[in-house]
C-alpha positions as CSV (number, residue, x, y, z in Angstrom):
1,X,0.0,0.0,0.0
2,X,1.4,3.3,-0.9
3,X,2.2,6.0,1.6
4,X,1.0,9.0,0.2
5,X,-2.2,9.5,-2.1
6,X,-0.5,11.9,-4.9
7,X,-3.9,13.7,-6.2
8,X,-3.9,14.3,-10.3
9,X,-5.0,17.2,-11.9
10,X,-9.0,16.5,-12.6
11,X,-7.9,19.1,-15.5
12,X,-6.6,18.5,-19.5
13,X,-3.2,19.7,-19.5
14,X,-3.9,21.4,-22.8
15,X,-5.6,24.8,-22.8
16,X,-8.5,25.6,-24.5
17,X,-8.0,28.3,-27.1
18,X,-11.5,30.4,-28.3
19,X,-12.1,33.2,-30.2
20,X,-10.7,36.0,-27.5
21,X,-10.1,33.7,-24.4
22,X,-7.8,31.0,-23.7
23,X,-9.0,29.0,-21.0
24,X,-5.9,26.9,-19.1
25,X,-5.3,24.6,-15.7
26,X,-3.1,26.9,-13.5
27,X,0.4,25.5,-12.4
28,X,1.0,24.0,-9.0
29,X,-0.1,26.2,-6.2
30,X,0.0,25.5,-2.5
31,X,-3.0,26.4,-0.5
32,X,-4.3,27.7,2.3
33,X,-7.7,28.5,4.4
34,X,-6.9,31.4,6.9
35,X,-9.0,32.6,9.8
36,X,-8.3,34.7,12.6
37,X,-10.4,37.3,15.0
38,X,-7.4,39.3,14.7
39,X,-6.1,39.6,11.4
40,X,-2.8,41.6,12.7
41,X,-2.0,37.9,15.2
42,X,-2.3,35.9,12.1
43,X,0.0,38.2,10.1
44,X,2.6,37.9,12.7
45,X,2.7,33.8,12.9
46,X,2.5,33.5,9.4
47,X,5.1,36.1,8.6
48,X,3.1,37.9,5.4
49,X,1.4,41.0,5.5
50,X,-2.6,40.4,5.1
51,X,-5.1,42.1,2.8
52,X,-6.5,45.0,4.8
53,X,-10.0,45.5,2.9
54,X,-12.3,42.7,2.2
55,X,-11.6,41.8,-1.6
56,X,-8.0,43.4,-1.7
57,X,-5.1,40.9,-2.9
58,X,-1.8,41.1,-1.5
59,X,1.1,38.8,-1.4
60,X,-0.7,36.1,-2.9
61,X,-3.5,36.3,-0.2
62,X,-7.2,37.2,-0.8
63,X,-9.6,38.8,1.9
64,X,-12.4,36.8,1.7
65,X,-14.0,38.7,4.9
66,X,-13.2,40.7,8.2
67,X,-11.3,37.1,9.5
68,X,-11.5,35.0,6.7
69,X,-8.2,34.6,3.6
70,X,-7.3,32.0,1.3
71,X,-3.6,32.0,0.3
72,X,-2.4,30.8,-3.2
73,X,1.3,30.4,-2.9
74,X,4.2,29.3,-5.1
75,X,4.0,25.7,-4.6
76,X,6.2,23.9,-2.0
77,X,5.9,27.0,0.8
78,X,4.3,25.8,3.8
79,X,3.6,28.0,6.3
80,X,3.3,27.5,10.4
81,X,0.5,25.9,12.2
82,X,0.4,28.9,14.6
83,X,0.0,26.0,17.6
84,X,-0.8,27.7,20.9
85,X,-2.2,30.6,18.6
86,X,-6.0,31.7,18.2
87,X,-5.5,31.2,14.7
88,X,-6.6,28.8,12.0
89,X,-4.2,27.6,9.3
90,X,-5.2,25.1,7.1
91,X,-3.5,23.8,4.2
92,X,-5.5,22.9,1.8
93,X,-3.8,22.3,-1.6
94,X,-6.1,19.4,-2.5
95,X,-9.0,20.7,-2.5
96,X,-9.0,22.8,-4.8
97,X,-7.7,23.8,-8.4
98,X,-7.0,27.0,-9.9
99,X,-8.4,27.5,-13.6
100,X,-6.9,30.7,-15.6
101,X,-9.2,32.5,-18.2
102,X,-7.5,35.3,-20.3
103,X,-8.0,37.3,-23.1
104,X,-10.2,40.0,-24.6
105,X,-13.1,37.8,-23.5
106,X,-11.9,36.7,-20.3
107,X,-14.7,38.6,-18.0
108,X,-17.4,38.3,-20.5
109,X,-17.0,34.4,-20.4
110,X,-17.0,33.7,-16.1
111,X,-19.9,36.6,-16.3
112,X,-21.8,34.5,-18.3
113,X,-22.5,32.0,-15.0
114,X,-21.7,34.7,-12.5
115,X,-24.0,37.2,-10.9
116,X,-21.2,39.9,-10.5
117,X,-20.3,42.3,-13.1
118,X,-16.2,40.9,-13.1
119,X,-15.6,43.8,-16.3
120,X,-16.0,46.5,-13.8
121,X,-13.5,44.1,-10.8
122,X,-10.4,45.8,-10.8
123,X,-6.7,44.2,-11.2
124,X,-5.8,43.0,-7.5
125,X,-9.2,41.9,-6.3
126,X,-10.7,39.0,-5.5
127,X,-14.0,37.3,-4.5
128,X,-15.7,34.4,-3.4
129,X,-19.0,34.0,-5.5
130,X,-20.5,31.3,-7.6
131,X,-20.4,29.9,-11.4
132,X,-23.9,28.7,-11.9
133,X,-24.2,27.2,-9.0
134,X,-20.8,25.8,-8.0
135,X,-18.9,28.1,-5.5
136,X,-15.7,29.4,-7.5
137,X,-13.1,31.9,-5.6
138,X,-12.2,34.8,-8.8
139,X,-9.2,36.6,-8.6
140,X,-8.3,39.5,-11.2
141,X,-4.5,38.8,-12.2
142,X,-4.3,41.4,-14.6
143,X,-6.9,43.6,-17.3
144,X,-7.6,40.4,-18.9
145,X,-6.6,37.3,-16.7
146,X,-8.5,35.9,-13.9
147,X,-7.7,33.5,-11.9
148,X,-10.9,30.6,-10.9
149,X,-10.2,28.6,-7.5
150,X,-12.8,26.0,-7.8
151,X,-13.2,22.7,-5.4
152,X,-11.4,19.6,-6.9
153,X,-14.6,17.6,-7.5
154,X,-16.2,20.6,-9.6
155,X,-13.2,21.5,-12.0
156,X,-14.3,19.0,-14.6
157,X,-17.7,20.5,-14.8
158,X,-16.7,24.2,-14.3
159,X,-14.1,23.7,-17.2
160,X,-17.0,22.1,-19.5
161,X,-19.0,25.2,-18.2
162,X,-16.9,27.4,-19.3
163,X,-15.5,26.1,-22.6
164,X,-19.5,25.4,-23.8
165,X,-19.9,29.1,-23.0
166,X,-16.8,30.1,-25.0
């Protein structure tokens, strides 16, 4: 029996290319789920500056809400527990998947199964909202690049979502 369960990519390895929007599996991230009553504590054990407004992007780190942040770092960082701490540090890298949409198209395709209006989202935000009805996490990477954190088990389907609305 093996020791370690070494997860696969649920996603094809080739991009899909459309008229104005590429649609591609992002590389290897590591992940985190970060909570803390007090944002400035969880800054301090994890040794990265947070997001100070709900939405903002910094470091790799999206406020998700006044004590909630999910971290998408190069892959291979871990960061500390923060034992002893009133903190929460999760790592969880295999839960989800990252899908990157970019091009001239790129918010006019996630817009058409999401309720928010991503053209007017500005370059370093992010959100947590929904595609359809799967919960995705969108982060604006650039004018036209977004990055889609979606849960493992709903990347097929999000990725057939969004190449049958390309």
């Amino acid at each position: 029996m093996p020791d370690a369960v070494i997860p696969t990519s649920p996603l094809p390895a080739v991009p899909f290319v459309g008229e104005g929007v590429t649609v591609a599996a992002a590389g290897e991230l590591s992940r985190f789920s970060l909570r803390a009553r007090d944002p400035a504590r969880l800054a301090a054990v994890i040794g990265r500056a947070l997001p100070e407004r709900v939405g903002d992007v910094a470091d790799g780190i999206v406020r998700l809400g006044p004590d909630e942040f999910h971290a998408l770092l190069p892959a291979g960082t871990d960061l500390p527990l923060g034992e002893g701490e009133r903190v929460s540090i999760v790592e969880v890298s295999n839960r989800s998947v990252g899908i990157v949409v970019s091009g001239p198209r790129a918010a006019e395709l996630l817009m058409a199964g999401c309720p928010l209006d991503l053209a007017q989202m500005t370059v370093g935000r992010g959100t947590r909202t929904i595609f359809e009805t799967t919960e995705v996490i969108i982060i604006r990477q650039g004018d036209a690049q977004f990055h889609v954190e979606v849960w493992r088990s709903f990347a097929p389907w999000l990725w057939e979502a969004l190449i049958h609305s390309a």
